[in-house]
C-alpha positions in Angstrom: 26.3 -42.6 -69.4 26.8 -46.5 -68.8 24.4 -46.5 -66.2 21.9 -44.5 -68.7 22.4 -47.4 -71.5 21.8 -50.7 -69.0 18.3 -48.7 -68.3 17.7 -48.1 -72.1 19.0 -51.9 -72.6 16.5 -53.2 -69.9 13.6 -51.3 -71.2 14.0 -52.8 -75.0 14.2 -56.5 -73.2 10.9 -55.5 -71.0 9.3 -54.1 -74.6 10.7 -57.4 -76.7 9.1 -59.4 -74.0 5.6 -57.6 -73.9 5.7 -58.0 -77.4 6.5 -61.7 -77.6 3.7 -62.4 -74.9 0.6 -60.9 -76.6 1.9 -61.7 -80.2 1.5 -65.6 -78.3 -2.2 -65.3 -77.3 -4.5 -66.6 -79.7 -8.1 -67.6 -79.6 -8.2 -71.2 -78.0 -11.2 -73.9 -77.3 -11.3 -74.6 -73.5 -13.1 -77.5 -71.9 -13.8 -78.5 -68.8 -11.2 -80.9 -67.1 -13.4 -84.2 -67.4 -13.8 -83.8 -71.4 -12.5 -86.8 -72.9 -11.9 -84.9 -75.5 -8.0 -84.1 -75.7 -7.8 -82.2 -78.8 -10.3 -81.6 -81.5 -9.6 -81.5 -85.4 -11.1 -78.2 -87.2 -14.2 -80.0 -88.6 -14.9 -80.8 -84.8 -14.6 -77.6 -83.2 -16.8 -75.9 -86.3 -19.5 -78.6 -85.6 -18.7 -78.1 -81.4 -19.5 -74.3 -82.2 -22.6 -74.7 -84.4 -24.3 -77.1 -82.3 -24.4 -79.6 -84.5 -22.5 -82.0 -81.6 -24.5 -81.7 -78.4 -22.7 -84.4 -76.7 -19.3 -85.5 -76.0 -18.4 -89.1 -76.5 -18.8 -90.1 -72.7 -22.6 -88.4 -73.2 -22.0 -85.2 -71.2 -24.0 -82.5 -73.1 -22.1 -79.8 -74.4 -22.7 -76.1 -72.9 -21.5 -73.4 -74.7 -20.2 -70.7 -72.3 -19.3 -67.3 -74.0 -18.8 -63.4 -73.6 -21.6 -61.5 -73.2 -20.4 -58.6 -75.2 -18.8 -58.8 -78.5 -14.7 -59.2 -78.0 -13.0 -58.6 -81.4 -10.5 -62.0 -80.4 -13.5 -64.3 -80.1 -15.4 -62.9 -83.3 -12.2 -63.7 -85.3 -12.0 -67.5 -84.0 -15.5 -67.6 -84.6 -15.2 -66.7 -88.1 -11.6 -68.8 -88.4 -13.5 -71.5 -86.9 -17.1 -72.0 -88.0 -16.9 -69.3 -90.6 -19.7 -67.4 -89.3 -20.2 -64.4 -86.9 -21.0 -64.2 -83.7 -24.8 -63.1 -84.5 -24.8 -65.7 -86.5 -23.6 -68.6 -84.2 -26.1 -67.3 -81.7 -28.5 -67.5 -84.6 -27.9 -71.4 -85.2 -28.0 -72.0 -80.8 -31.5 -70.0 -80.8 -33.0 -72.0 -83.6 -31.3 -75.7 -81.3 -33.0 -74.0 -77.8 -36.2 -73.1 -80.1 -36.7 -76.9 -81.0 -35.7 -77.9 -77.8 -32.3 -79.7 -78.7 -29.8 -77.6 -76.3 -30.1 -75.7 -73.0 -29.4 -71.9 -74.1 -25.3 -70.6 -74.3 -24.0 -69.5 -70.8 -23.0 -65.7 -70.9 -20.7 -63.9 -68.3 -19.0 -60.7 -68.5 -15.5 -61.0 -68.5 -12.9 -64.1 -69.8 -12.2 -65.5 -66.4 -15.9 -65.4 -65.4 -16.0 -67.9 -68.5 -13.2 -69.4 -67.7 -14.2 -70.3 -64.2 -18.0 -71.3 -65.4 -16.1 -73.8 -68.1 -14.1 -74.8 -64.9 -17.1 -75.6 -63.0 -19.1 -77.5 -65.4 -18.6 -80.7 -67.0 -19.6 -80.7 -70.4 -19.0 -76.8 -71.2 -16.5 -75.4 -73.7 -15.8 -71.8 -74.5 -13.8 -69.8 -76.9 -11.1 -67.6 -75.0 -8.2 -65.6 -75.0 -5.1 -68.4 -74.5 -4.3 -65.6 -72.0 -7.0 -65.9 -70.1 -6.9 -70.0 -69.9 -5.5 -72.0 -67.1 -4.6 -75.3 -65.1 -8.6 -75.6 -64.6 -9.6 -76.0 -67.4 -8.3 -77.7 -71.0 -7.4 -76.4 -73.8 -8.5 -78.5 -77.3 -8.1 -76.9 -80.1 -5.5 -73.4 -80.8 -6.9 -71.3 -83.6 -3.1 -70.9 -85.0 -3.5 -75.1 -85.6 -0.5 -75.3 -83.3 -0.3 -77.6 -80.3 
């Protein structure tokens, strides 16, 4: 009977600590390594997301990198972000590559195919899972406003 309360006692701490991990994740801004951009205030990462900055301060142009299907964490920081939808921030980088102001968003398939394209080129930034971020790349802004 002991031995049959230790496994029920283990499999609430393995439940508490699934739980705690994915109630952590939260949408985050990654960069690639070389941004001199440490951290960005709200208003930034809107106007990063909306193209409405197409350069980072040491002249790099910006690249957004994003999912190529719709991913219900990214269209809520969208939406906490630049208060607009996904369809509608493409919207606003189709009307930038239209006039000929920005090179087209980068789309991949899955978070770490983001990740790693963020990872390989200076001047990109995504929106991803925290989950899914790493030690190659940087994260600047958390859509929870902490850290």
């Amino acid at each position: 009977m002991a031995l049959l309360g230790a496994a029920r006692g283990a499999l609430l701490v393995l439940i508490a600590g699934a739980l705690s991990t994915s109630a952590s994740a939260e949408p985050v801004v990654i960069v690639h390594p070389s941004c001199p951009i440490s951290r960005l205030a709200p208003d930034d990462a809107r106007r990063l997301l909306l193209g409405e900055e197409l350069s980072w301060r040491n002249g790099d142009a910006t690249q957004l990198v994003e999912l190529r299907s719709e991913d219900a964490g990214v269209s809520a920081a969208y939406l906490a972000i630049a208060h607009k939808t996904p369809s509608q921030i493409r919207a606003e980088w189709n009307r930038l590559v239209f006039a000929g102001r920005a090179n087209p968003p980068l789309r991949f398939g899955t978070a770490d195919e983001v990740r790693a394209a963020v990872a390989r080129m200076p001047g990109a930034f995504a929106v991803i899972d925290s989950t899914s971020a790493d030690t190659t790349v940087k994260i600047v802004y958390r859509t929870s406003g902490k850290g």
